[in-house]
C-alpha positions in Angstrom: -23.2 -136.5 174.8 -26.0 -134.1 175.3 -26.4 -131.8 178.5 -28.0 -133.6 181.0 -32.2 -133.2 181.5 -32.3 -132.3 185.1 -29.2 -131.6 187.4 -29.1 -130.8 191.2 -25.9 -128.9 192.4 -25.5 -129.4 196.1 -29.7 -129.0 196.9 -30.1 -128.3 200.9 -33.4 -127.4 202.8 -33.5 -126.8 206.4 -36.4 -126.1 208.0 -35.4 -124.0 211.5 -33.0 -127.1 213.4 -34.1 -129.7 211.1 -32.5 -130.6 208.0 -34.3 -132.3 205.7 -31.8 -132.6 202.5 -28.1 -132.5 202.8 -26.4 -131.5 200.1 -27.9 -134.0 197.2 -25.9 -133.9 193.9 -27.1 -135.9 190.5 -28.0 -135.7 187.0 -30.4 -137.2 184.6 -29.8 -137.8 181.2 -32.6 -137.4 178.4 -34.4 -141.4 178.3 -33.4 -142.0 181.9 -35.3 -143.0 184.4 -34.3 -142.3 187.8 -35.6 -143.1 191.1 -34.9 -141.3 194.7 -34.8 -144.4 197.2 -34.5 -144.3 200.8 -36.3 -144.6 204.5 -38.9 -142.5 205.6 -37.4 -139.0 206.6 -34.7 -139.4 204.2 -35.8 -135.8 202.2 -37.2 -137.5 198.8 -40.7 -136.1 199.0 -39.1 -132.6 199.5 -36.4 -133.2 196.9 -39.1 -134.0 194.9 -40.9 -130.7 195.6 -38.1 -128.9 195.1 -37.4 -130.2 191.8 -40.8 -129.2 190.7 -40.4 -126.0 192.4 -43.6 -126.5 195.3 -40.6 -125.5 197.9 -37.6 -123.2 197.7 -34.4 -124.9 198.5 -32.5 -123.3 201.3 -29.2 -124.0 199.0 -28.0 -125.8 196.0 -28.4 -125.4 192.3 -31.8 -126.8 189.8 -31.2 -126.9 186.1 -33.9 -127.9 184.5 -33.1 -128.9 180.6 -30.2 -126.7 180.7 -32.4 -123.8 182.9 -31.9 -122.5 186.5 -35.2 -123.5 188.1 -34.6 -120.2 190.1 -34.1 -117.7 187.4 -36.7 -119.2 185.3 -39.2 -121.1 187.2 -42.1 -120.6 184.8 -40.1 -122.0 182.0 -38.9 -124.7 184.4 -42.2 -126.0 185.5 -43.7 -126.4 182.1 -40.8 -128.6 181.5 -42.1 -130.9 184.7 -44.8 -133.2 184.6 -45.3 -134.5 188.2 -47.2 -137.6 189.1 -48.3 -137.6 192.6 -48.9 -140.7 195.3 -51.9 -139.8 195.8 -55.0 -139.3 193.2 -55.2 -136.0 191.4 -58.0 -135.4 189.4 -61.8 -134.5 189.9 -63.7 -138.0 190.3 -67.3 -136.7 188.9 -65.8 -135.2 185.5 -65.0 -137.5 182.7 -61.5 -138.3 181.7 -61.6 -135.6 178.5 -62.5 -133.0 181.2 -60.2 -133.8 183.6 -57.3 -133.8 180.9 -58.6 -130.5 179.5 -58.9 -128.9 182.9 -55.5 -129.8 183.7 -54.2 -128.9 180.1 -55.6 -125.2 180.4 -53.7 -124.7 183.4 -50.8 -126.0 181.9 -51.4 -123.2 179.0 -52.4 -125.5 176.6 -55.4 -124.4 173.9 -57.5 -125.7 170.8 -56.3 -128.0 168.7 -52.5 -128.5 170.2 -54.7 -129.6 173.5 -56.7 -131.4 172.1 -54.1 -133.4 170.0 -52.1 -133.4 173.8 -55.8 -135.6 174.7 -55.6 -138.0 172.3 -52.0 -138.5 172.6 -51.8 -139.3 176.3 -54.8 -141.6 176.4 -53.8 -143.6 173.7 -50.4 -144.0 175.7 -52.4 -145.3 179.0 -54.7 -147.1 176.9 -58.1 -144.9 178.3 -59.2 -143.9 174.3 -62.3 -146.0 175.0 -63.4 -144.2 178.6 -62.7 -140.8 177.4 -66.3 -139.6 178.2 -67.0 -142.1 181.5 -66.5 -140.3 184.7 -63.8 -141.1 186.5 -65.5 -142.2 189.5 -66.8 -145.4 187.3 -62.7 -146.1 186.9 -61.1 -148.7 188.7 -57.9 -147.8 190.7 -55.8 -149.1 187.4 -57.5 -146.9 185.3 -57.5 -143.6 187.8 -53.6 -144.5 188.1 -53.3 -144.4 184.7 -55.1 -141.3 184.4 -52.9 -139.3 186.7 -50.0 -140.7 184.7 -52.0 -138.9 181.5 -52.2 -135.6 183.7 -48.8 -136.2 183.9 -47.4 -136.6 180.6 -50.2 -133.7 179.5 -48.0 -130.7 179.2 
């Protein structure tokens, strides 16, 4: 059986008195999907975070595909394609632009970006709004356009 995708060791963070994670352990295999579940204040948004290195755990242990998210968190995040709650994009450019906006931060260039484009529209089905701007979307097609930005790198 292959090494695992993502596993957590322990993962804490405390912020002064409060602690917000507890000592989560898990793994997730390559093709599984896995889901945090849990009441509000139970520490998924900032597990969540931490996985994707937007905070520093206080403790614990990140691997991403078989990386420490600490020794190598460039390598780490370009591994991570995050897919927020909330809309992520800029509503007055068109879906190629937002895509190759977000791609060039993600260090992607010419012709492997562009191929990136037309691979993660076709998967959320937007091929045909590639030059409408985004503001024209409805809420379906702006959720399925983060889930593009997502997938992107």
């Amino acid at each position: 059986m292959p090494a695992p995708i993502i596993e957590v060791e322990n993962l804490q963070k405390s912020y002064r008195d409060v602690r917000s994670v507890a000592g989560i352990s898990f793994h997730v295999s390559y093709g599984e999907f896995f889901g945090l579940l849990g009441p509000n204040g139970a520490g998924k948004t900032t597990t969540i975070g931490m996985l994707t290195g937007l905070i520093t755990p206080t403790a614990g242990k990140i691997i991403i595909d078989g990386q420490d998210l600490k020794v190598q968190p460039d390598l780490c995040k370009s591994k991570i394609g995050l897919i927020p709650q909330d809309f992520a994009f800029y509503p007055s450019l068109t879906a190629k632009d937002n895509l190759t906006f977000f791609g060039r931060i993600y260090g992607l260039r010419g012709k492997h970006l562009r191929d990136r484009i037309d691979g993660v529209l076709n998967i959320v089905l937007l091929s045909n709004y590639i030059k409408q701007p985004v503001a024209t979307f409805s809420n379906g097609m702006k959720r399925r356009l983060n889930i593009a930005i997502g997938l992107l790198n």
